[in-house]
C-alpha positions in Angstrom: 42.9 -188.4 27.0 45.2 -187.1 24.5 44.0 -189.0 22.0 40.5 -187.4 22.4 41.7 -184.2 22.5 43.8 -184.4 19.6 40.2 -186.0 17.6 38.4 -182.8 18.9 41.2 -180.5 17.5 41.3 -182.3 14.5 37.1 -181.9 14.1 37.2 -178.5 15.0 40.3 -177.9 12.5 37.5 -179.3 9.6 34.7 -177.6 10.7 37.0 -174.0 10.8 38.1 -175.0 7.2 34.8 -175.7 5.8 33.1 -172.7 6.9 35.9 -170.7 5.9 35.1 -171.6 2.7 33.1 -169.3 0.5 29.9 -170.4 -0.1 29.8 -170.4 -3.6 32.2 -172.9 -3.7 30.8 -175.3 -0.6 27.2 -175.4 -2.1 28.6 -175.7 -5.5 30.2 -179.0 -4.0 27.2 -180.3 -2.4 25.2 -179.9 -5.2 27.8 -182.1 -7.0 27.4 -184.5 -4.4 23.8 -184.8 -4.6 24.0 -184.9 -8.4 25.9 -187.7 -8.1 23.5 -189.6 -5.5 21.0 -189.2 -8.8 22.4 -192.3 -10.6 23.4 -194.2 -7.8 19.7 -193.8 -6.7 18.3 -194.5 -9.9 20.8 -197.7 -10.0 20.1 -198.8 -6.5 15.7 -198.4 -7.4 16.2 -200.9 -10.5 18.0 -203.0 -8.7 15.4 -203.8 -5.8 12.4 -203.8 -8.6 14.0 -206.0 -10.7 15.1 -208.8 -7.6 17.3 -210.3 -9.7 18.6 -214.1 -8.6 21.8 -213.4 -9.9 23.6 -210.3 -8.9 26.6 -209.7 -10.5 25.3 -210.9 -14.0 22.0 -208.4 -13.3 24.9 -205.9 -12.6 26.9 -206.6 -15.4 24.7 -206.6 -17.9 22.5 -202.9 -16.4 25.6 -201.0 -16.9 26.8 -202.6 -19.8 23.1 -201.9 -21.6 21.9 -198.2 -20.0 25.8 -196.8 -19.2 24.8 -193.8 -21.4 21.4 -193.1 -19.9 23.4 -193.4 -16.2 25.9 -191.3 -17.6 23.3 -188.6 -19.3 21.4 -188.8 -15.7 24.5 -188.4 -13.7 25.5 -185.4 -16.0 22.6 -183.5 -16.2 21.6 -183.9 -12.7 25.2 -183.0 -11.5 25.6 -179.7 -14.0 21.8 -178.8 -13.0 22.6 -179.0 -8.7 26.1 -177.5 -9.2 24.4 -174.4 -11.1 21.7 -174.3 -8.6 24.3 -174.5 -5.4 26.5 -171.8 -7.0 23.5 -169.6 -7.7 21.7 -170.6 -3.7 25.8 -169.7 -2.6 25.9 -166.1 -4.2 22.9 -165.2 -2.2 24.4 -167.1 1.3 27.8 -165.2 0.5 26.4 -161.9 0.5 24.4 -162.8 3.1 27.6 -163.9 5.3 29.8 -161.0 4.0 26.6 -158.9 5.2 26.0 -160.1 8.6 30.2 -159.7 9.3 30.0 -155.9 8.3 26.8 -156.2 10.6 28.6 -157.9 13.6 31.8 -155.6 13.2 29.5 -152.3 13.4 27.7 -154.2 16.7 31.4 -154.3 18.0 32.2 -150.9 17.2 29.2 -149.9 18.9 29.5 -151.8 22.3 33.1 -150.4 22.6 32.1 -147.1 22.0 28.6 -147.6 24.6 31.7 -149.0 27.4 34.8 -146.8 26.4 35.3 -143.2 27.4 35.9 -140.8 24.6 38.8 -138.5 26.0 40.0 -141.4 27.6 39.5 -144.9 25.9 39.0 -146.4 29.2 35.3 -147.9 30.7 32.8 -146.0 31.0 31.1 -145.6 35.0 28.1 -147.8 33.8 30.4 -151.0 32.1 32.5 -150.0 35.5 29.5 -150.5 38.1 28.5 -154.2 35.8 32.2 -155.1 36.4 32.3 -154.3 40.1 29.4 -156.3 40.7 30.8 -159.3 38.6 33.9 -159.5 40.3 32.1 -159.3 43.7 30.5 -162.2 42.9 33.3 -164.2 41.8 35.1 -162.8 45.1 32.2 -164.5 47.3 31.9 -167.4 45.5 36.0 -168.3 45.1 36.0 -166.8 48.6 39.2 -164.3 46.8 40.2 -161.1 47.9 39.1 -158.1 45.8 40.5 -154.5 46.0 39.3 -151.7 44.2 40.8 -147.9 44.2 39.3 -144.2 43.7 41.6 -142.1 41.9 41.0 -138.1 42.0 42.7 -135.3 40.7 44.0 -132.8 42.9 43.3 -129.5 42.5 41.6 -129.5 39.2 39.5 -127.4 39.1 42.1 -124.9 39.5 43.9 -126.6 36.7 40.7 -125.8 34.6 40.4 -122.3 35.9 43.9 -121.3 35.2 44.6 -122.6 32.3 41.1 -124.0 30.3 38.9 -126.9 30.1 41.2 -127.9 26.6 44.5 -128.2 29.1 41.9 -129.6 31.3 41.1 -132.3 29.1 44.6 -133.3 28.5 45.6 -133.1 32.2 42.7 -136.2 32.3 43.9 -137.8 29.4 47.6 -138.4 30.4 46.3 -139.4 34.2 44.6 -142.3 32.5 47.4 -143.0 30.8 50.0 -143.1 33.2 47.3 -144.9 35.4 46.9 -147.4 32.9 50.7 -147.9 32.7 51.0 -148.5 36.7 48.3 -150.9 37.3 48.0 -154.9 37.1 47.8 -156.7 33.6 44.3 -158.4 35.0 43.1 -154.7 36.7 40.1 -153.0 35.0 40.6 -149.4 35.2 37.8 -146.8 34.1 36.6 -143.0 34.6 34.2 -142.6 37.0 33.3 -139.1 35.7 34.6 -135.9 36.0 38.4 -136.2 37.5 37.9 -138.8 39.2 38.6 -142.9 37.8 38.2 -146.1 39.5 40.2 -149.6 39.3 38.7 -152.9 39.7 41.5 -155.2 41.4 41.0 -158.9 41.1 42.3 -161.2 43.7 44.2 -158.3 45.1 44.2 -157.6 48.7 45.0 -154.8 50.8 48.4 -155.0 50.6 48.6 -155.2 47.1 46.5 -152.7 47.0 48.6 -150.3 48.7 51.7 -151.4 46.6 49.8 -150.5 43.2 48.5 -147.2 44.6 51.8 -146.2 46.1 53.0 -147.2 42.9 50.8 -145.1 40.4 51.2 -142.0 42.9 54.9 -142.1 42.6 54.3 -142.5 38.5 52.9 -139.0 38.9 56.0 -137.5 40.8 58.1 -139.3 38.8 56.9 -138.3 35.4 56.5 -134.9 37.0 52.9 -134.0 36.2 51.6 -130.8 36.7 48.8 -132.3 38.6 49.1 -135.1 41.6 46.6 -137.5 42.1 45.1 -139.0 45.8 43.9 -142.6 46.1 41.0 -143.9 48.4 41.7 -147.9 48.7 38.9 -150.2 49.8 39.4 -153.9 50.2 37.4 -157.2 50.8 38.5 -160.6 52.0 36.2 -162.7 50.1 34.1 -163.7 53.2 32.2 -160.0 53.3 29.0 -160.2 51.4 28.6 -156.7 51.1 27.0 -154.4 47.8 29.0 -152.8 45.6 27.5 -149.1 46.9 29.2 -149.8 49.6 32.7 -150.9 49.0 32.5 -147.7 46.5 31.3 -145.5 49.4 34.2 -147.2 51.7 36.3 -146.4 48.8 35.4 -142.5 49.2 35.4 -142.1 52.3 39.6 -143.0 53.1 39.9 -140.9 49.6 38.5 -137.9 51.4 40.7 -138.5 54.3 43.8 -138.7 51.7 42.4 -135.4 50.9 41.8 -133.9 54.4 45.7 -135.4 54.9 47.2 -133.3 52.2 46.1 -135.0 49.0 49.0 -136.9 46.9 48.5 -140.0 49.0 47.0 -142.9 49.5 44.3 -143.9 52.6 43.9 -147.6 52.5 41.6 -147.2 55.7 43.7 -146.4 58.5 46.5 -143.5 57.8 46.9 -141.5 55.0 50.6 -142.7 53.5 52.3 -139.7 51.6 53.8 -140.6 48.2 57.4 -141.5 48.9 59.6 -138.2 46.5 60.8 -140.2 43.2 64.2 -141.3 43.1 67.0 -138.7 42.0 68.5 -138.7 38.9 72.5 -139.1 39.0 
């Protein structure tokens, strides 16, 4: 087996060299090669019209008599297909250098159609595609899958008191410091508004709680001017249930972290209160 694999590295090591070539140089190349086919061809058709009895005389004597009109066929033919391949690989080359600036703009695009602006972090549509996605690997793997409702509390008084500009940044560094708590493999997005929503892979409810615990103490710790509360729903892998539903489950024990005094997290049952972040010495 490691044989094979180290013939199908070595294959796909050529085929990455070769069209990392430019293409005035690869056509240029095979128009040498087929140049050169030219005389051979023209060698190999005398050959089998003439039938000759004794071959390595018949040979002898072909390129001792027409070397120079081989070597003016061979020539010609090979300056005339290297000119034409160089010329054919301009046009491919601007083509390719074309269709990467083309590609590169189609990247830039799709990230901005998934990213938030303010935040840089998915979009709610990209977010509901995801959710969905995972579900199904969930139900097919049979693997647990978490997901958490972050909201801002109080923010609209944060906007009222002190503008939608402090607003804005009051979002900005939530993302951030929720980005900074979570899971490598978590996807983590703005739902809209103040409110944001991570997608927990092969997470279940206990890790859950440990990574919402976790990013509600990042707040107290980094003492934010705003506190966040955290809605935690949880599948086993078993439930086949829709995604509307695990978001509204979601909500609902975000509203009760609400109703319990908000900077907390309601995994389903009791509203936890963020623990106070350690003291400094």
């Amino acid at each position: 087996m490691k044989t094979v694999r180290r013939r199908r590295s070595d294959l796909e090591k050529g085929r990455a060299f070769l069209l990392s070539l430019p293409h005035t140089t690869l056509y240029s190349a095979l128009g040498f090669a087929i140049g050169l086919c030219t005389p051979v061809g023209a060698f190999l058709m005398r050959y089998l019209l003439a039938g000759p009895l004794l071959t390595t005389q018949w040979i002898r004597y072909e390129l001792q008599y027409n070397a120079n009109f081989y070597a003016i066929m061979g020539i010609g033919t090979i300056l005339s297909f290297m000119v034409f391949g160089y010329i054919l690989g301009l046009r491919s080359e601007e083509q390719r250098v074309n269709n990467r600036i083309l590609r590169a703009r189609i990247d830039e695009l799709h990230l901005k159609s998934v990213t938030d602006g303010l935040t840089g972090s998915y979009t709610h549509g990209y977010l509901h595609e995801i959710l969905e996605l995972e579900m199904q690997h969930s139900l097919t793997g049979r693997l647990p899958l978490s997901i958490l409702i972050i909201d801002i509390d109080d923010f609209k008084k944060v906007n009222d008191l002190h503008g939608h500009l402090f607003g804005d940044r009051v979002i900005k560094e939530t993302a951030e410091t929720i980005a900074a708590s979570v899971r490598t493999d978590d996807i983590f997005g703005r739902m809209g508004g103040d409110e944001f929503l991570v997608i927990m892979p092969c997470a279940d409810h206990d890790m859950a709680g440990i990574v919402a615990r976790r990013i509600c103490t990042s707040f107290a710790k980094n003492h934010h001017m705003a506190t966040v509360s955290i809605g935690v729903a949880s599948l086993s892998g078993n439930e086949k249930v829709s995604a509307a539903d695990v978001l509204h489950r979601a909500d609902l024990n975000l509203y009760q972290a609400k109703r319990d005094g908000k900077n907390r997290v309601c995994a389903g049952n009791k509203a936890a209160p963020t623990p106070p972040p350690p003291q400094e010495p």
